[in-house]
C-alpha positions in Angstrom: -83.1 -33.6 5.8 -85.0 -35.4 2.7 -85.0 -33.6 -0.7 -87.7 -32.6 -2.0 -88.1 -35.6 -4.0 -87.5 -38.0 -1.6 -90.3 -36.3 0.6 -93.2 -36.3 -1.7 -92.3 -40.0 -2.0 -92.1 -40.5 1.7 -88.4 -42.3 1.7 -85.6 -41.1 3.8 -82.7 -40.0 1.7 -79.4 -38.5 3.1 -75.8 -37.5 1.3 -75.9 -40.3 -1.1 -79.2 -39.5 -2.3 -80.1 -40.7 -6.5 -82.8 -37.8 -6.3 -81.2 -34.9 -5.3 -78.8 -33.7 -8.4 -81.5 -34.8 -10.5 -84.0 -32.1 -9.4 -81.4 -29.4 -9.3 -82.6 -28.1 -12.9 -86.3 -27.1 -11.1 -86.2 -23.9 -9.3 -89.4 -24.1 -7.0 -88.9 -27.3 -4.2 -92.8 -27.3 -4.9 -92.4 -28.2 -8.7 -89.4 -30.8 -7.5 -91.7 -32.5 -5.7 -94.8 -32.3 -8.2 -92.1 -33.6 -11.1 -91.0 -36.5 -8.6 -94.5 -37.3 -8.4 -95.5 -37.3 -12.3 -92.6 -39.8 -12.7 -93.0 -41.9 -9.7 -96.7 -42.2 -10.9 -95.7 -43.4 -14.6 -92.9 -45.7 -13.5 -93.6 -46.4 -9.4 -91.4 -45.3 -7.0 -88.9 -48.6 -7.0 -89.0 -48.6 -10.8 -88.0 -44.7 -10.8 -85.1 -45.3 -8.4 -83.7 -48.6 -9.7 -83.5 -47.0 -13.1 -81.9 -43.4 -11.7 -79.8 -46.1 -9.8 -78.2 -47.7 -13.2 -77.1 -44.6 -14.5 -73.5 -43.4 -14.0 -74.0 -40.1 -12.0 -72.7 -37.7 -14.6 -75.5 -38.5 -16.6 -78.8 -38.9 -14.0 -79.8 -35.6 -14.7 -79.5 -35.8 -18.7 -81.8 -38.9 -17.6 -83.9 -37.8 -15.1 -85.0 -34.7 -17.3 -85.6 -37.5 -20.4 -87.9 -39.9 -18.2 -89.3 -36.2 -17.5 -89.9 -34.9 -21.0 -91.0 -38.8 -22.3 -93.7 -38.7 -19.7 -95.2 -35.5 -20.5 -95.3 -36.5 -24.0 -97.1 -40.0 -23.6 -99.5 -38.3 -21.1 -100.2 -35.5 -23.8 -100.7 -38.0 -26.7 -103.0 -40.2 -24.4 -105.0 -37.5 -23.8 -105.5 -36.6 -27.3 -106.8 -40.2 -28.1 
């Protein structure tokens, strides 16, 4: 079965999946999916996992949850323009 990140995206995933550990820090599968989402919009969906994909595995989530936070913060200074 896909994660929940995976699904919103509408890609298969299965044991070896990039998304999966990263989204273990968000409680709700609904707010996995909306983050998923956020940063698939900013960077694209190949552009999120080919990046994930560089990243030894001990650190994706350290990475995931920077792409996150770096997100959030260019949305919010856009919006202030």
């Amino acid at each position: 079965m896909s994660c929940n990140g995976c699904r919103v995206l509408r890609k298969g995933c299965g044991e070896g999946c990039v998304l999966r550990p990263c989204l273990q820090w968000i409680e709700s599968p609904e707010s996995q999916g909306y983050a998923t989402l956020f940063v698939a919009k900013f960077f694209g969906r190949a552009g999120l996992m080919e990046f994930i994909s560089g990243v030894p595995e001990t650190e994706r989530t350290g990475i995931y949850i920077y792409v996150y936070m770096y997100v959030c913060m260019y949305v919010c200074t856009n919006l202030q323009s």
